[in-house]
N, C-alpha and C positions, 0 to 999 in steps of 0.2 A: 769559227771560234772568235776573230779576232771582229768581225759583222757584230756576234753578239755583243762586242766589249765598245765597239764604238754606242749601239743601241741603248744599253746599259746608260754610259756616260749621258748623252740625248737625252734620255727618260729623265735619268736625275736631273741633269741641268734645266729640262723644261718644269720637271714639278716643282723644282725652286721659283722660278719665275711665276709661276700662275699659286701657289701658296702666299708670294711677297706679294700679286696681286690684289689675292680674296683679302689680306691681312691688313691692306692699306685702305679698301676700299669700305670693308664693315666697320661699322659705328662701334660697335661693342668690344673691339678689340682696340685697346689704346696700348703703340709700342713707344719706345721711348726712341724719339729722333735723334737723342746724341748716339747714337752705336755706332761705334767705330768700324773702318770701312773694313778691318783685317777680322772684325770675329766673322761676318758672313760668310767670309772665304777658308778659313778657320772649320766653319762648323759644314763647309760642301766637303774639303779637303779630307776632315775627318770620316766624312760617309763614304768617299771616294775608296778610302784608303780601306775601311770597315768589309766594304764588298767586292772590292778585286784583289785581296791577299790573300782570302780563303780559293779562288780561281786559281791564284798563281801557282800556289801551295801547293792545294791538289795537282794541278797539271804536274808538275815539278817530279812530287814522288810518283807519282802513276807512270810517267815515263822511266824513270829511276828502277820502279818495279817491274814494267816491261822487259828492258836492259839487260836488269838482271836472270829473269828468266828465259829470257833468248841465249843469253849466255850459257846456263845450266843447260838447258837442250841442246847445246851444242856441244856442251862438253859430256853428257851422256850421249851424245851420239857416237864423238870420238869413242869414247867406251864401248859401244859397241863395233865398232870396225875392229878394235883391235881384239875383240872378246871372240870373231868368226874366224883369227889365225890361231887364239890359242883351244879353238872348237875342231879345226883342221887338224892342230898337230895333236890332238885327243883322238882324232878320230885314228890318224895313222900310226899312234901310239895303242890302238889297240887293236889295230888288223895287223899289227907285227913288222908293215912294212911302209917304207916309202918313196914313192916314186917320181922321174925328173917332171913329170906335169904336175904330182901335189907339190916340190918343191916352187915348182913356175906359178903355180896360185897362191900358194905363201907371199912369192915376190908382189905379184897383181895384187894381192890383198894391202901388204903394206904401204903400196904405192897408194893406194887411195883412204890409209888411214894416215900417210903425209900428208896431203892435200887436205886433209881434216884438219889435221894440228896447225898446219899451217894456216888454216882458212880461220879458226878459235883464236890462234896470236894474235892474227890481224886485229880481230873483234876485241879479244882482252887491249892490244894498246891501241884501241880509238877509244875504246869505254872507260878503263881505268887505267893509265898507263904506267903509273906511279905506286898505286896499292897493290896491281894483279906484280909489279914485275918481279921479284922474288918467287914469287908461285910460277910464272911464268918460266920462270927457268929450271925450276926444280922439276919441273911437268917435262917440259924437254929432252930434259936430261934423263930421268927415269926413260921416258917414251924411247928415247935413243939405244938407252945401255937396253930392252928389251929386246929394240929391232936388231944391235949388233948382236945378240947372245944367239936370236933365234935363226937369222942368214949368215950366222958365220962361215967360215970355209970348209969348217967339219961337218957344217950340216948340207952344203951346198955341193959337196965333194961326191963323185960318181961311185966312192966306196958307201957311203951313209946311205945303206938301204932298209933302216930300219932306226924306228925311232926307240930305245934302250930307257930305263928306266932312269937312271939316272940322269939324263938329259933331259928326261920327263918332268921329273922334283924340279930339275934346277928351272926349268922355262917355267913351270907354274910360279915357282919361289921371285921371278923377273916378274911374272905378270902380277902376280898381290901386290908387288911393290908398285909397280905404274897404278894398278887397280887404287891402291889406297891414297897414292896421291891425285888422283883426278877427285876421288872423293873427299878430302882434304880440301881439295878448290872452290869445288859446290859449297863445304861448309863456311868457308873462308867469301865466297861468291857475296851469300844469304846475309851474312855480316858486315858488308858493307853498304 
């Protein structure tokens, strides 16, 4: 890219030179010798400016819109790690019962939708660090109250051997809420 832009400039600069040539040398074109030395430079400056701002521009937002959809993928991804704990505890909420290895894949599971969230922060403050950080914490924080609701000690506990209905409501009632602020962020992403 930056080959073509030096090319570019070349190209121009040389068809000015060989135009001021042809223009001096034909009879039939009479220019006026007083012209001041700043319009010539003036009217390159302006062509300069005419054909590498549309470059700039485009590069500009096309990286911008990149950015922003790497982000979204990432934050649907995070959505999805934590959408295979609350598919676990659907599952063991409806075989009646649960046990210390589904509990130990709950733990495995969240340990790698931390490393998710964490791995999106990073990315939200190197991208936007200023606009995402409100969003940034509210994502957090929902993410947090979900994972303390769902490994709390009553559910980690050697009596909890069955996931109950009401523990059921409430863990889904924690996940809509994380669920709608990831979705919140996407929207809030798109918009900036």
């Amino acid at each position: 890219m930056k080959i073509l832009k030096y090319i570019i400039v070349v190209i121009i600069i040389g068809l000015s030179f060989i135009i001021g040539l042809i223009c001096r040398n034909i009879p039939i074109v009479t220019l006026n010798t007083e012209v001041k030395i700043f319009e010539p430079i003036n009217f390159i400056l302006t062509l300069l400016i005419g054909i590498s701002i549309p470059f700039f521009i485009k590069r500009w937002i096309e990286d911008n819109r990149q950015i922003k959809n790497f982000i979204i993928d990432e934050l649907k991804t995070t959505l999805r790690e934590v959408e295979i704990v609350k598919d676990k505890l659907k599952f063991c909420y409806v075989q009646k019962t649960i046990s210390p290895s589904d509990k130990q894949e709950i733990n495995v599971l969240f340990e790698q939708a931390d490393l998710k969230m964490n791995c999106l922060e990073e990315i939200l403050k190197e991208s936007f660090p200023k606009e995402t950080e409100n969003n940034r914490n509210e994502l957090k924080a929902e993410y947090i109250n979900y994972w303390k609701f769902t490994t709390n000690s009553e559910m980690m506990s050697s009596q909890f051997n069955s996931v109950s209905e009401s523990f059921y409501r409430t863990h889904n009632e924690g996940f809509s809420k994380y669920e709608s602020k990831v979705k919140l962020m996407i929207t809030r992403i798109h918009r900036l």
